[in-house]
Structure formats: C-alpha cells, structure tokens
N, C-alpha and C positions, 0 to 999 in steps of 0.2 A: 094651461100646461105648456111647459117651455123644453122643446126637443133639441139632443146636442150630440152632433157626430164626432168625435175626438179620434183622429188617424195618426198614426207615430209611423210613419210611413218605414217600411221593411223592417220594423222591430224584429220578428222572428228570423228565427235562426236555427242551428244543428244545434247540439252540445259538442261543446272545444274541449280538449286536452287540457290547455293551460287555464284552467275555471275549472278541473277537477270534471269534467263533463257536463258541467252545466251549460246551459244557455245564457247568451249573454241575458236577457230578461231574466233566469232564474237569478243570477250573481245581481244584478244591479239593484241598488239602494231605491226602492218603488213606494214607499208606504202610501199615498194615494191611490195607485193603481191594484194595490194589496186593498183599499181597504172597498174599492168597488168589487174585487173578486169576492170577496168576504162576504160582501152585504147584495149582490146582485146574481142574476144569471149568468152561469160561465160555460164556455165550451169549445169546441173548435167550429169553424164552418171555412167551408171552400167557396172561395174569392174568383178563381181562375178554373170554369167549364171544359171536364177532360177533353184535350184536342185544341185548345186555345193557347198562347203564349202567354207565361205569367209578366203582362206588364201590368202598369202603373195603370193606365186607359181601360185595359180589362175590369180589373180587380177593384177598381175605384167606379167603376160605371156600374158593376156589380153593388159594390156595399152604397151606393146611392138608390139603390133602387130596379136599375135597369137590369134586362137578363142579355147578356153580351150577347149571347149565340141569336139574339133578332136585333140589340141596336147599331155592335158597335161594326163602325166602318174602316176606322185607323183611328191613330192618334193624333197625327197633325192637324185632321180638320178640328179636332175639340181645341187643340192650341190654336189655330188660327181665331175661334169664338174669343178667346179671350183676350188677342190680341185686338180686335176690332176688325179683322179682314173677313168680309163677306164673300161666301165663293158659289161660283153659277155653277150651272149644272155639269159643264164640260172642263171644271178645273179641279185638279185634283192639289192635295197639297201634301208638303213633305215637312218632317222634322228635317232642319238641316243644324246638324253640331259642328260648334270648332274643335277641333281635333289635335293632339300633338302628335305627325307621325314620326317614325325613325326609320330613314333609309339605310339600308348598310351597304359597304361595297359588292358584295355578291348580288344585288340585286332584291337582297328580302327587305322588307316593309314591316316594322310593329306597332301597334296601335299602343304609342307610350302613354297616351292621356286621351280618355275621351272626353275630358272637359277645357282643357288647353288649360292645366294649371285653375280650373274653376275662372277663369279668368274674368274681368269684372265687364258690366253690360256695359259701362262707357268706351271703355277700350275694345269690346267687342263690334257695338254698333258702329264705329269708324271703320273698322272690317269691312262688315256685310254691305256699307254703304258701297267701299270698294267695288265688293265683290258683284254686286247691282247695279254697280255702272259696269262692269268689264263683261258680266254672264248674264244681266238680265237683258230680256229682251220684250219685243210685244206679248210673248207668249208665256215669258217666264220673269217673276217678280221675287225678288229675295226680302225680307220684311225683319228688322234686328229686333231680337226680344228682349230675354234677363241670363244674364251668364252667357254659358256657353251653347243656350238651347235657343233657336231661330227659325225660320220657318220659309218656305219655298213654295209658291203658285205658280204650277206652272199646266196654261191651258193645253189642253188636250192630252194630256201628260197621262198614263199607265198605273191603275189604280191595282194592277196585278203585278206590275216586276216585284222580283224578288229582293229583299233589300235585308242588311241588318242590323239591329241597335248595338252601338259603338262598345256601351258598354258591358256587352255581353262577351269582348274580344279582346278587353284588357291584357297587356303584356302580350298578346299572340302574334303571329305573325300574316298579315292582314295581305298581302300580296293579290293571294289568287281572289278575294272580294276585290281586288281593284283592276284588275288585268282581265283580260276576252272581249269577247265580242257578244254574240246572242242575242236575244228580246233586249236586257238590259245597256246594251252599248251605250248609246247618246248618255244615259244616267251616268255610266261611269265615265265616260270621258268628259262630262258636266265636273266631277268631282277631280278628275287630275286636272281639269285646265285652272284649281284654283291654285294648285301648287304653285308655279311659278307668279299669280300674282300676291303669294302672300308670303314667299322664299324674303324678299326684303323686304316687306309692308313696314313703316314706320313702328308701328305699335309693336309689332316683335321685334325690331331690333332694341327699343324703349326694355321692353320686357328680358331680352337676354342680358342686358345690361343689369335690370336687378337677380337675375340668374334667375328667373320664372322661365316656365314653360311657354314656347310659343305656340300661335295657332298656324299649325303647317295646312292644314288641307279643311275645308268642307266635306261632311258625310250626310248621306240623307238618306230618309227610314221611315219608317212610319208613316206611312203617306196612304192615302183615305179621298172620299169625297164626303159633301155633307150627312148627317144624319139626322133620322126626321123620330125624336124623340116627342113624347108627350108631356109636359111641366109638371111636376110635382103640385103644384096649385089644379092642374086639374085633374090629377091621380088622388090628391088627398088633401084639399085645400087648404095647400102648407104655403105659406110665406116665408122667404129666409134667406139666407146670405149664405156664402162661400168665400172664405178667409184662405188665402194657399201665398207661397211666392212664385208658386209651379204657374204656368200658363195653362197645362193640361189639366189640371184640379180648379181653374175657373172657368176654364172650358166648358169640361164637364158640366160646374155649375149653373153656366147661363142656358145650356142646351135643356137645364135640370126648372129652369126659370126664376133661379137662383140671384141676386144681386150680388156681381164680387167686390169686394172689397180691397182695398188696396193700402196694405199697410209700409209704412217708409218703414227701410232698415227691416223689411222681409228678407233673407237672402236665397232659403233653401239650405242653409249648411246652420255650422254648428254656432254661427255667429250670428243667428238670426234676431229677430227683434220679438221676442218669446212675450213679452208682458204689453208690448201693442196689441202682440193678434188675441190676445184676451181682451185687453180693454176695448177693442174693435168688436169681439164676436157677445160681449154682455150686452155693449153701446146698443147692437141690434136686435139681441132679445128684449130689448124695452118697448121697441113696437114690433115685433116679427115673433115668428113661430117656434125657427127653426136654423140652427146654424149650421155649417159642415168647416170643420175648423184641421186644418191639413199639416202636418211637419213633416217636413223632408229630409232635415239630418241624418236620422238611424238609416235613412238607404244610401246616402253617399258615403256615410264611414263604409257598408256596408258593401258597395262597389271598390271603394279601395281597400278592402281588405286588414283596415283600421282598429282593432279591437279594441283600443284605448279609448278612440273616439266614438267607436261606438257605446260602450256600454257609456261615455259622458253623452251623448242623446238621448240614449233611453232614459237616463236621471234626469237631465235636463228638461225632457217629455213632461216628467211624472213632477217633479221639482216647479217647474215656472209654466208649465200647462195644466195640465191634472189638479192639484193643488188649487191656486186661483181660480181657475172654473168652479169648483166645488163649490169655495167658499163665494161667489159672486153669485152663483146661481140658486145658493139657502138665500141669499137677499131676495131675489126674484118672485119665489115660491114653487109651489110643484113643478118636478122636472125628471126627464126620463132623458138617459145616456145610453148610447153605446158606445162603445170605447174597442179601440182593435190596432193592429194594422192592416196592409190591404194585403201584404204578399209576405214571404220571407225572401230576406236577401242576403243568406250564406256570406259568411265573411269567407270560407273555405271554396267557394264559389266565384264571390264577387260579383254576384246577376242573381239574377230573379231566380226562384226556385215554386214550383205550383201545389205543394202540398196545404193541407186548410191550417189556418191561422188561430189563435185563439181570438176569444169574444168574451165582452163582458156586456150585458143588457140590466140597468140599475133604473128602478123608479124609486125616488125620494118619498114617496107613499107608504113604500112597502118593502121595508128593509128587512132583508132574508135573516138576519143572523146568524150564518152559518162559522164552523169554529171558523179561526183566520187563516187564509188559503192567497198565497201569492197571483200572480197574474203572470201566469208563464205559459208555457207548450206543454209539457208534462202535467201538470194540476190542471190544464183546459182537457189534457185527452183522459183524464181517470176519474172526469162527469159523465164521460158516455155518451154527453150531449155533442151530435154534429149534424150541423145543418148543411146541406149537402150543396144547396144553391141558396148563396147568400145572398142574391138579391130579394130574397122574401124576409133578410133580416129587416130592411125598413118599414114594410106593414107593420114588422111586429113592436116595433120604435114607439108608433107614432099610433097602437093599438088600432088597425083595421083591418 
C-alpha cells in the first residue's frame, strides 16, 4: 500500500462577488479533484487548534500528523531543519523576510511587498550575505534560503517577543511594528539597522533598473527553538519523502523523519516545476511508503490578492498534480490519498484565515461511487462530516 499527502496549499477561500459567490475552488476547472470527491471520503476538518494562528507550521504540522497544541515551537526552527542549520539549546531562530517597505514623508511606513517582488534566491543570497557580514555577530547568524524566506540564529535570543508575519500586513501601514522600545527593542532596531545597508545594495539598484521591487528592510517572525517530535517511522512504520520548494514543508518533514527531496525549478509560485515534483514523489514511492507532496501557488496568488492567479493554481494543482499522481499511482497498485489544503487564504483577506478546510480521504480499493460532487467548501460542509482535529487525519491515511 502506497500513501499520498497531496496539499494545494491555501486553496480555500470565501465565496467572491465576481464568481457569482462561489469560491475560487467551486468556479475552477478541477475534474481530478472532482473525481476524488466523487469516489472518496469528503468533508471539512480543522487544520488550525482554536487559540493558535492559522499558519503554514500549524496547519501543516497538523495534516502531517502532529497535534500543534504539544509540538509545535515556531516556525523558523522547522525552516532552519531543512535548511541544514542545527540549533542548541540556547538559540533560538527567526524567519527573516526581504521585505519592500515604503516610507512616506510624514513619517508612515507600508509594507509594499513582503516578498520583495518574490525576488529570486540568487539575488537574495547576495543580500543576506550582506547583511551577515554587517548584523551578524558571535551571537547572531543570518543563513540565505529560497526567495524571499531566510532565516536568523541568534543565540540567547527571546523565544517570547512578539513579532509578525509580513504577510499578514500587506498594504498597511507598518510604522508602530517598527518604532518603541520594550522587551522587543534590540529585535527592532536589528531590523532598521538593515535599511540603510540595503537603501543602495547593488542588487536593488540592478532591480529598480528593471522596475522590480526592491528589498528595503529585513523582518523577522516566527521564531521558535527546537522541537522534540517523534518520526512517523516510529509512530507508524512509514517511510517517505517530502517534496515542498517551502523550507518550512521540509522542515516539518525531516522533524517527521521524512527524506526531502529537492526538486530543480521548484519555485513556490505559479512558475513552479509541477511535473518534477511528480516525477520526484512516484520515483520515491518505488521503494518508500509514503509521500507528502506540497504546492504553494494557491497561497501566494492568495496573499496578493490575485484571483486570476489564483483560480490558475488551483487548476494547475488539479491539471499537472492531481492528474499525473492518479495515473502514476494505478501504475504502482493499491494506494490511499488524502488530498486538502492546509488553511484558507482569503483573497479578500490576503492571510490566513482559521476556519476548517475541506478533505478528501480516497482508497483505490474502495471506490465510493457516489453521484459526482465537486471538491469545494460548500459540497465539504453539506457531508456533515468534520474532523475537528486533523491531526488524527493521518492514522486514518495510513489505517491505524
């Protein structure tokens, strides 16, 4: 038996005015994802534990298995696993994003971009190289990722200040997060003292020249110390891989005791390399268990507030993922899916939102027949069925 995690990461959504009130999932061209709703178990289940933030770390630590409210710590230490940085017990680590900010003459701040334009890892890691010779020190280490997501060790460092994810503050006016004094001092004036080394950096002025967004500032978030997880190999004697371009979805995986894999021309966006991370997550079911295979498009249209590009990730999900897993996996022989995403991410929002998601749970044994029923939010919540804490969806995966 060959087990297969399929994540369209923030697929869910509200229903939009201009879709006649549907959800981008209801409008979008799915016939795969339709035809597991069809033939599998469907429903809703909650990803994100009331009183927890609906992130990515959460809700993915959840649908892997784990129950947040005992493992999870933050979200940088899971990105720091998959980057390779090992952390001791007295260092704590930080998402640190490139950011576009916009000063205005009165003094306000808007957070124009929390990706810098999505800006590419090579033009980034010139950056943070920067920025690690000018901010790092004995105590603090700056370590360049993929895009605009990077990562910050910094020993003895405050596993409690309060901090926020960038792109929760899209278009706002970001001032008083960067301004005071308090517990968080040192934190923020770590993050203005990147401004002036990054006002002329080479690579933004390269960048403003092709009229791209530059990376004005460092922000840092999500920050955590290790966490002491038990491996899926000895939770359920699974072997398997984790397929993501996220650092924090291989993170998770190796904490999970997962092997990631690393596919070229992964990117996280809508450009990504959709028919490697198949041909990468079949390659592994030929000797492993178990995959966990991650797309990240549907939640960056989904942050920018994209509906075009959104509903093309959700097709492109269903179209060059959904699709080719199906048919690669009848090659294989018996095989059990769950298919989801991990959160909604509100185009009308533009950030996470913590309501439960829908679910599909398909065994290729035991095909439901039921009449044909799309894979949306509305058709998950008029089953009735909702799992209230979805980290017991994976027992029920992988039948234990």
């Amino acid at each position: 038996m060959k087990y297969v995690i399929l994540i369209g990461d923030g697929m869910a959504d509200y229903p939009i005015p201009e879709l006649d009130n549907r959800t981008p999932l209801t409008a979008a061209r799915t016939p795969n994802m339709d035809f597991l709703a069809t033939e599998g178990e469907l429903g809703l289940a909650r990803t994100v534990p009331e009183g927890m933030e609906p992130g990515s770390d959460v809700a993915n630590l959840s649908i892997m298995g784990y129950d947040p409210a005992r493992y999870h710590t933050g979200r940088a230490p899971l990105e720091a696993a998959s980057m390779g940085v090992a952390l001791e017990m007295q260092d704590v680590a930080f998402r640190c994003n490139l950011v576009t900010l916009r000063h205005e003459p009165n003094g306000d701040i808007f957070m124009e971009d929390y990706s810098a334009g999505h800006i590419s890892s090579a033009e980034a890691k010139e950056i943070i190289i920067s920025i690690n010779q000018n901010l790092g020190n004995g105590s603090r280490r700056f370590y360049p990722g993929v895009s605009y997501r990077h990562l910050l060790v910094w020993r003895d460092g405050q596993d409690d200040w309060r901090t926020f994810p960038p792109h929760d503050l899209t278009g706002q006016n970001v001032r008083s997060y960067l301004t005071g004094g308090g517990r968080e001092k040192s934190l923020l004036e770590l993050m203005r003292s990147s401004w002036p080394l990054l006002a002329n950096h080479e690579v933004n002025r390269r960048r403003r020249e092709r009229s791209q967004k530059p990376a004005t500032s460092i922000w840092l978030w999500g920050q955590g110390r290790a966490p002491k997880t038990p491996t899926l190999q000895e939770l359920y004697g699974l072997t398997g891989a984790v397929i993501s371009a996220v650092d924090l979805m291989r993170g998770i995986g190796i904490y999970a005791g997962l092997t990631p894999v690393i596919v070229p021309g992964a990117t996280g966006y809508l450009d990504t390399n959709y028919a490697g991370k198949v041909e990468a997550a079949l390659e592994a079911l030929k000797t492993m268990d178990f995959v966990y295979l991650h797309v990240e498009a549907p939640d960056e249209a989904g942050h920018s507030g994209e509906l075009k590009n959104k509903l093309q990730a959700i097709e492109d999900f269903d179209q060059k993922v959904v699709g080719p897993m199906l048919k690669g996996l009848r090659l294989l022989g018996a095989h059990r899916i769950l298919l989801m995403p991990d959160h909604r991410t509100p185009l009308c929002l533009k950030t996470h939102s913590p309501e439960p998601v829908p679910f599909v749970l398909y065994d290729s044994r035991k095909p439901r027949g039921n009449h044909p029923r799309g894979f949306d939010e509305p058709t998950a919540e008029a089953t009735g069925l909702l799992v209230d804490r979805a980290h017991l969806l994976l027992p029920r995966l992988v039948e234990r």
